[in-house]
Chimera marker file (.cmm) of the C-alpha trace (Angstrom):
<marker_set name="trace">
<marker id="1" x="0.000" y="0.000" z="0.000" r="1" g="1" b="0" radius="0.5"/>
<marker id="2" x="1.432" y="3.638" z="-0.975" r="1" g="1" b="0" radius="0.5"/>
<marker id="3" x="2.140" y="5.971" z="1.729" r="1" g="1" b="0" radius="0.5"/>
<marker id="4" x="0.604" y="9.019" z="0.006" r="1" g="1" b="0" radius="0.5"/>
<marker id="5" x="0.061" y="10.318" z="3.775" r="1" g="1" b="0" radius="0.5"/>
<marker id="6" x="4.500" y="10.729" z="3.870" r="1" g="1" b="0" radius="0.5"/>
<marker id="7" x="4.751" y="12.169" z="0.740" r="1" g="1" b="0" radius="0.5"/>
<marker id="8" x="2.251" y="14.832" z="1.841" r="1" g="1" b="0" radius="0.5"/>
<marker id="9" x="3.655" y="15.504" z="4.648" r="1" g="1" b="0" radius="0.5"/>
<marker id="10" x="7.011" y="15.636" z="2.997" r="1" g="1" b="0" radius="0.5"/>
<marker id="11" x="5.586" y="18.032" z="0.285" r="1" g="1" b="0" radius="0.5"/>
<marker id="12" x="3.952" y="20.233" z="2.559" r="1" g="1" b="0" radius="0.5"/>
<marker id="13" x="7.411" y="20.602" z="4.433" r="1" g="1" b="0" radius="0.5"/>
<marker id="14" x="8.937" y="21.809" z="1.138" r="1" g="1" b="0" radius="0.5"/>
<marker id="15" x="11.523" y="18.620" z="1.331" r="1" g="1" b="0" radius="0.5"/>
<marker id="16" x="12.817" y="16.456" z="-1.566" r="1" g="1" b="0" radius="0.5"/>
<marker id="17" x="13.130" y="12.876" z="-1.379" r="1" g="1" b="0" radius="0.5"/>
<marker id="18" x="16.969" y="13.231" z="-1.118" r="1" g="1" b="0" radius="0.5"/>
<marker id="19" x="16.318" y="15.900" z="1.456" r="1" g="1" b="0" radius="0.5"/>
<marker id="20" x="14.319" y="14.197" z="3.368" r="1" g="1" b="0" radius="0.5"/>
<marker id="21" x="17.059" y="10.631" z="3.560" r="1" g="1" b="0" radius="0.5"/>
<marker id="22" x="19.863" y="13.077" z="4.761" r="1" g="1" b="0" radius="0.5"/>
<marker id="23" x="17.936" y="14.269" z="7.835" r="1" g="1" b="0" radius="0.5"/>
<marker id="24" x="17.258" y="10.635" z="8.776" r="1" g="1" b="0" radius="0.5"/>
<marker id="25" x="19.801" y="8.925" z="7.466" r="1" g="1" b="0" radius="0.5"/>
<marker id="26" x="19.243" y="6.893" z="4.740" r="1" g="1" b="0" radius="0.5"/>
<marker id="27" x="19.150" y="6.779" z="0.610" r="1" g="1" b="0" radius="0.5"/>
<marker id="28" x="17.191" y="8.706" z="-1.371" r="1" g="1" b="0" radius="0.5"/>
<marker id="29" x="15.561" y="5.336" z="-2.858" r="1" g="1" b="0" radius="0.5"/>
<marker id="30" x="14.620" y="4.224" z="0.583" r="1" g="1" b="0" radius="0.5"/>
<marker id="31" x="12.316" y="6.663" z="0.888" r="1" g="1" b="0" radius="0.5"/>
<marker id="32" x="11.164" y="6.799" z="-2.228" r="1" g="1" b="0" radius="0.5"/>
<marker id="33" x="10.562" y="2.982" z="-1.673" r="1" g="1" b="0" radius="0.5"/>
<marker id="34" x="8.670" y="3.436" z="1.604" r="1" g="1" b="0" radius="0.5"/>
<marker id="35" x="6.267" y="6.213" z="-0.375" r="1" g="1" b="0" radius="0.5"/>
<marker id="36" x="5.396" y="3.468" z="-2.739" r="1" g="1" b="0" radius="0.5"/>
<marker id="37" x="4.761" y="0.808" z="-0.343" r="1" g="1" b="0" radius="0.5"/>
<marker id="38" x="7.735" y="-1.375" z="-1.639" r="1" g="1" b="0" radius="0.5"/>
<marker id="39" x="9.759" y="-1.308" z="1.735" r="1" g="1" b="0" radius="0.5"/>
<marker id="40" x="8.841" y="-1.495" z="5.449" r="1" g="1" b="0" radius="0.5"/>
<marker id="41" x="10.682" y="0.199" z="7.174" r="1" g="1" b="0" radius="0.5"/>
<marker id="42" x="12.168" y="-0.401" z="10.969" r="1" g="1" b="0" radius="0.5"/>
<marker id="43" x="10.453" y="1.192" z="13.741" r="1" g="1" b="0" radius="0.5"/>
<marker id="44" x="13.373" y="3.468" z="14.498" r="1" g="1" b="0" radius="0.5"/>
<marker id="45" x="13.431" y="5.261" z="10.965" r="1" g="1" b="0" radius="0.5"/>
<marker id="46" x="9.927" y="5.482" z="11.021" r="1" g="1" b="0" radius="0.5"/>
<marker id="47" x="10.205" y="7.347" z="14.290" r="1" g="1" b="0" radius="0.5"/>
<marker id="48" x="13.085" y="9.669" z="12.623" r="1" g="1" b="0" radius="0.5"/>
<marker id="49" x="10.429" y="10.448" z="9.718" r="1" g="1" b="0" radius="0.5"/>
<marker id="50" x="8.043" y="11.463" z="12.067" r="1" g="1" b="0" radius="0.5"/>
<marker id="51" x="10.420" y="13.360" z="13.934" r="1" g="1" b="0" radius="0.5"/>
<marker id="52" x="11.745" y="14.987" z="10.337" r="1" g="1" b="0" radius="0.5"/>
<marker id="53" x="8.149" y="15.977" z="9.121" r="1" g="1" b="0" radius="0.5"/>
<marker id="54" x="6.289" y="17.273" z="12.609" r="1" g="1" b="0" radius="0.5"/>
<marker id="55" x="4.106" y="14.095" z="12.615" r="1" g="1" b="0" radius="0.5"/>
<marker id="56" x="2.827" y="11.048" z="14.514" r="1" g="1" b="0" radius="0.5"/>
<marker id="57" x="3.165" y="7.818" z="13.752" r="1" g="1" b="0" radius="0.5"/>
<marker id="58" x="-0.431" y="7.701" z="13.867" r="1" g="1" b="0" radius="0.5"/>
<marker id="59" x="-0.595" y="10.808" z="10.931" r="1" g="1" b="0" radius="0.5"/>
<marker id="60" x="1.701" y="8.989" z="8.752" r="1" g="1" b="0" radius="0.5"/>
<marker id="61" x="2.106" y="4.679" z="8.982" r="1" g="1" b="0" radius="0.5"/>
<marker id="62" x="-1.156" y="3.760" z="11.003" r="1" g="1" b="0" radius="0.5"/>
<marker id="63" x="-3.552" y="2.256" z="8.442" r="1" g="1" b="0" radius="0.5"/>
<marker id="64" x="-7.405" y="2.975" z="8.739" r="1" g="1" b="0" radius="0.5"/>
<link id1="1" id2="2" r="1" g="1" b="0" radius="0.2"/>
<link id1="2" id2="3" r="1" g="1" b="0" radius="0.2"/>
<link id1="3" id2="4" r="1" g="1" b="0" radius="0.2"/>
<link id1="4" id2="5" r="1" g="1" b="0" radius="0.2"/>
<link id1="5" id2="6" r="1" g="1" b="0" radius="0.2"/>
<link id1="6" id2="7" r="1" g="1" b="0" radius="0.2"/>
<link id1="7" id2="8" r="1" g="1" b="0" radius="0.2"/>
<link id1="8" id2="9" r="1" g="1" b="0" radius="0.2"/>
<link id1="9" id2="10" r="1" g="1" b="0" radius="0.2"/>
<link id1="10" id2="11" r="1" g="1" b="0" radius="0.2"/>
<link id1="11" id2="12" r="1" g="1" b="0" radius="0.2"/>
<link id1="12" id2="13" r="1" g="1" b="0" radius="0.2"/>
<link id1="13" id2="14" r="1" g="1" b="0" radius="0.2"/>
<link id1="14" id2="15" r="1" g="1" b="0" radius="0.2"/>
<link id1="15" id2="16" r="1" g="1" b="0" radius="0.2"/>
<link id1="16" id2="17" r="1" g="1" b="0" radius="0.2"/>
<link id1="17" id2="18" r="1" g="1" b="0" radius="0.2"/>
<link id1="18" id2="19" r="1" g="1" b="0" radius="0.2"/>
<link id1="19" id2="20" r="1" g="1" b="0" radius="0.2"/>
<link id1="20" id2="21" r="1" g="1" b="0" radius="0.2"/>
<link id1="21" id2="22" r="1" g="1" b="0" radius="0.2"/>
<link id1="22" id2="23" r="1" g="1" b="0" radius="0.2"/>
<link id1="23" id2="24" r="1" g="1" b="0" radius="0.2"/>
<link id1="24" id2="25" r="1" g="1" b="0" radius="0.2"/>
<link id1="25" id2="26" r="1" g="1" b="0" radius="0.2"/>
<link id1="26" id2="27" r="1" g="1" b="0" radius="0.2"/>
<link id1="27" id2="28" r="1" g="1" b="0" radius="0.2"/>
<link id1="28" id2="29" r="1" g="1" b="0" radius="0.2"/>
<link id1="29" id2="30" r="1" g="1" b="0" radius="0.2"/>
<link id1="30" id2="31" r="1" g="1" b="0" radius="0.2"/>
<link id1="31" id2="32" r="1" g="1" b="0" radius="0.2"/>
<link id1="32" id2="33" r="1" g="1" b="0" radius="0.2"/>
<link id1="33" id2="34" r="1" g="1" b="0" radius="0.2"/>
<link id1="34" id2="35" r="1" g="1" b="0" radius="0.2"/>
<link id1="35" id2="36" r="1" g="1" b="0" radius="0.2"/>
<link id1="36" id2="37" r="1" g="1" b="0" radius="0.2"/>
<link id1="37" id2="38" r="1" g="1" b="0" radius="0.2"/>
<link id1="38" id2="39" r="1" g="1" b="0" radius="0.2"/>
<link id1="39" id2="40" r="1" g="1" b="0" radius="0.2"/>
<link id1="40" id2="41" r="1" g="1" b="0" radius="0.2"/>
<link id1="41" id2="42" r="1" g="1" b="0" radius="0.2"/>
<link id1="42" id2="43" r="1" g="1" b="0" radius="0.2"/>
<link id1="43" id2="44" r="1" g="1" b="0" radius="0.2"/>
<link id1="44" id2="45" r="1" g="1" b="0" radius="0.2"/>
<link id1="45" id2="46" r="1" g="1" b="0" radius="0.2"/>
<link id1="46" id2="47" r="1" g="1" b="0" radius="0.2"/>
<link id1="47" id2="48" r="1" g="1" b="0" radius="0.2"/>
<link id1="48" id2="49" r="1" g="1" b="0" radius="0.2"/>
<link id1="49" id2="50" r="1" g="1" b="0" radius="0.2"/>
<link id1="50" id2="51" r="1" g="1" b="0" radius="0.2"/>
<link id1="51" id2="52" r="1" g="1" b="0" radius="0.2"/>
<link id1="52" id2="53" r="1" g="1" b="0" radius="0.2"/>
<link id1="53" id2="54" r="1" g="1" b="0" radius="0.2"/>
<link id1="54" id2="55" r="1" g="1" b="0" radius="0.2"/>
<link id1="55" id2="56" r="1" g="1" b="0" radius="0.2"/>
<link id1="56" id2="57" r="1" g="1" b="0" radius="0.2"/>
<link id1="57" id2="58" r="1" g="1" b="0" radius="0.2"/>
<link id1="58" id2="59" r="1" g="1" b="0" radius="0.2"/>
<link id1="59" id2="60" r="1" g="1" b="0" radius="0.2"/>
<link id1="60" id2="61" r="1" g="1" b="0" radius="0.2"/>
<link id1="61" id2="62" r="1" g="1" b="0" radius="0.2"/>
<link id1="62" id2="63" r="1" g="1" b="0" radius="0.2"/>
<link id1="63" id2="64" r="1" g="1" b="0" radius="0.2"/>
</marker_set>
């Protein structure tokens, strides 16, 4: 399943993907991965996305 929720958030923020992997850490591709539901990613980095975009984990991984 896509997380469209991230890439708002990550849109609304002003960030680019690669933007966005140098404050937490990782590649570019991982997070363009994770925004097309190809890669699930560890709780930790999930927590530093939150922590990158001003969100819960509820606003951006919890599915409805």
């Amino acid at each position: 399943m896509k997380n469209i929720r991230m890439k708002l958030a990550r849109v609304e923020k002003d960030l680019s993907q690669e933007q966005l992997a140098q404050l937490v850490g990782v590649s570019r591709q991982t997070i363009g991965l994770i925004e097309l539901g190809k890669y699930n990613p560890s709780l930790s980095l999930c927590v530093a996305i939150c922590k990158a975009l001003s969100k819960t984990l509820n606003d951006l991984f919890w599915e409805e």
